[in-house]
N, C-alpha and C positions, 0 to 999 in steps of 0.2 A: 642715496643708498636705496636697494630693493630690496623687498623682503619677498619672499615667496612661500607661502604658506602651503603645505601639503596638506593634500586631503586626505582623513584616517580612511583606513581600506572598509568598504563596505562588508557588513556582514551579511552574506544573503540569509534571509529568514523565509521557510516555505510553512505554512500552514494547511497541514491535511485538512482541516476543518474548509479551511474556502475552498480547496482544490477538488474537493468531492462536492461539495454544495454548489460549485460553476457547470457541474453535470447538468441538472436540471433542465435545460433549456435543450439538449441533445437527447434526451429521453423521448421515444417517437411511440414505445409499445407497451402496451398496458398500461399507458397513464393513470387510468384510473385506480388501480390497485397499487400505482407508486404514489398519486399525490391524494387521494382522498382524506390522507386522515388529516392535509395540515401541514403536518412535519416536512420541516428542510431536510434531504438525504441526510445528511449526519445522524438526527434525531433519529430517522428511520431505521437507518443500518443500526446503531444502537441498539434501537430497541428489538430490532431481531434477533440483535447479539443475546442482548438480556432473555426472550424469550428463549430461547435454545441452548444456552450456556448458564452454568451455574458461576454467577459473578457479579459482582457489583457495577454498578456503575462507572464508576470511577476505572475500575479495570475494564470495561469493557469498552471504554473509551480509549485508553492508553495501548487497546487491543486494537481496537479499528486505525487510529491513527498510525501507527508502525506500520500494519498491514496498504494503506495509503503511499505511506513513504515508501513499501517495498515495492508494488507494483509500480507507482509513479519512475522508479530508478531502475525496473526492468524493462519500463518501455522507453525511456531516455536514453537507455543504454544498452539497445540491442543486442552487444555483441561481448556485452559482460554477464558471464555466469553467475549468477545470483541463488538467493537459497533464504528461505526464512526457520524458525523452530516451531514445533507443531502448538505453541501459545498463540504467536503472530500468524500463523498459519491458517488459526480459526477465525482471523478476522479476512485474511484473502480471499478464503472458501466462501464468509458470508457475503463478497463484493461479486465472485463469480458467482453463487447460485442467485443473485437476487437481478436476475441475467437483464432486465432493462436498463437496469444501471449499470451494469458491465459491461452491454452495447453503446450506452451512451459513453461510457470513461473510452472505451475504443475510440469512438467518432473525435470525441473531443481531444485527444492527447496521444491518438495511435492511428490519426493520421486516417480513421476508418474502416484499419482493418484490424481484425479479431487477435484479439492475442488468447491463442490457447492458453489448456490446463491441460498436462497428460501427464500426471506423475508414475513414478516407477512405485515396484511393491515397496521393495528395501529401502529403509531411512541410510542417507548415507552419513558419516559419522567421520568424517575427512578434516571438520573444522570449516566449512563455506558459513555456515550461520554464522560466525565471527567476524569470518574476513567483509560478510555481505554487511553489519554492523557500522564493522569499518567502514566499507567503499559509501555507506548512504552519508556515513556522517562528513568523508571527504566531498560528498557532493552539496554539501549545504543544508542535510537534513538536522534536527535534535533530535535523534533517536533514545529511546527509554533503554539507556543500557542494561538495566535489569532483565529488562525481556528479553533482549538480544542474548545476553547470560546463561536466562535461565536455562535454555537449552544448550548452549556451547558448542560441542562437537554433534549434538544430536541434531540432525537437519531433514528439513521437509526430503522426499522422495524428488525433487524434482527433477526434471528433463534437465540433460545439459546441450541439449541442439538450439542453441540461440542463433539467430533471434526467434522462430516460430511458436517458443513455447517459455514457459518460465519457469 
């Protein structure tokens, strides 16, 4: 008699935390103003969250890491429309303006080439910030449903010409 044992289905697990801190080695510009103080990019971005945002730690971490998984799943996914809430949003903004590490998340995971930022004036209010929820967490993400929530219908301004822009 044979037995055949199946294997339980893997669950993929992605970690914003290592997927931003594998930057490091793609960072070519202003080194010195990204690695002086010490800190692993997480730490960093962090803490410019904290400088510039009124929020604790702990949320400003559950901020950057969503903001992670949403770019991560815009550039995986070129040609799906995506959308974050202006919570998650303030961690996006802090990954593009902190622009060495923006070029380096390019190099490393966009293949090299620049993924814009050109949002529109008007928030659109269609529901994409739920559906983009959904689609991270169909992709393997644990997204902080709370954040994803708290904004709902209200969604970033963004482009919908994918893939050049997010």
């Amino acid at each position: 008699m044979t037995v055949t044992l199946e294997q339980p289905a893997r669950t993929l697990t992605r970690d914003p935390k290592e997927l931003l801190d594998a930057v490091a080695p793609h960072i070519t510009e202003l080194t010195v103003n990204v690695f002086d103080s010490g800190m692993s990019l997480w730490d960093r971005e962090v803490s410019l969250l904290l400088r510039d945002h009124t929020m604790v730690r702990d949320m400003a971490e559950r901020v950057l890491g969503n903001a992670v998984m949403y770019v991560m799943g815009s550039i995986e996914n070129p040609d799906v429309h995506l959308g974050v809430g202006k919570l998650v949003d303030i961690g996006v903004h802090q990954l593009i303006l902190d622009t060495p590490v923006w070029w380096g998340i390019c190099r490393l995971y966009n293949g090299g080439r620049f993924k814009h930022h050109a949002p529109f004036i008007e928030r659109r209010r269609d529901g994409l910030c739920l559906r983009t929820g959904d689609f991270l967490r169909s992709q393997g993400w644990a997204i902080d449903e709370e954040l994803w929530a708290i904004d709902g219908t209200d969604c970033s301004p963004c482009d919908d010409k994918v893939p050049d822009s997010h």
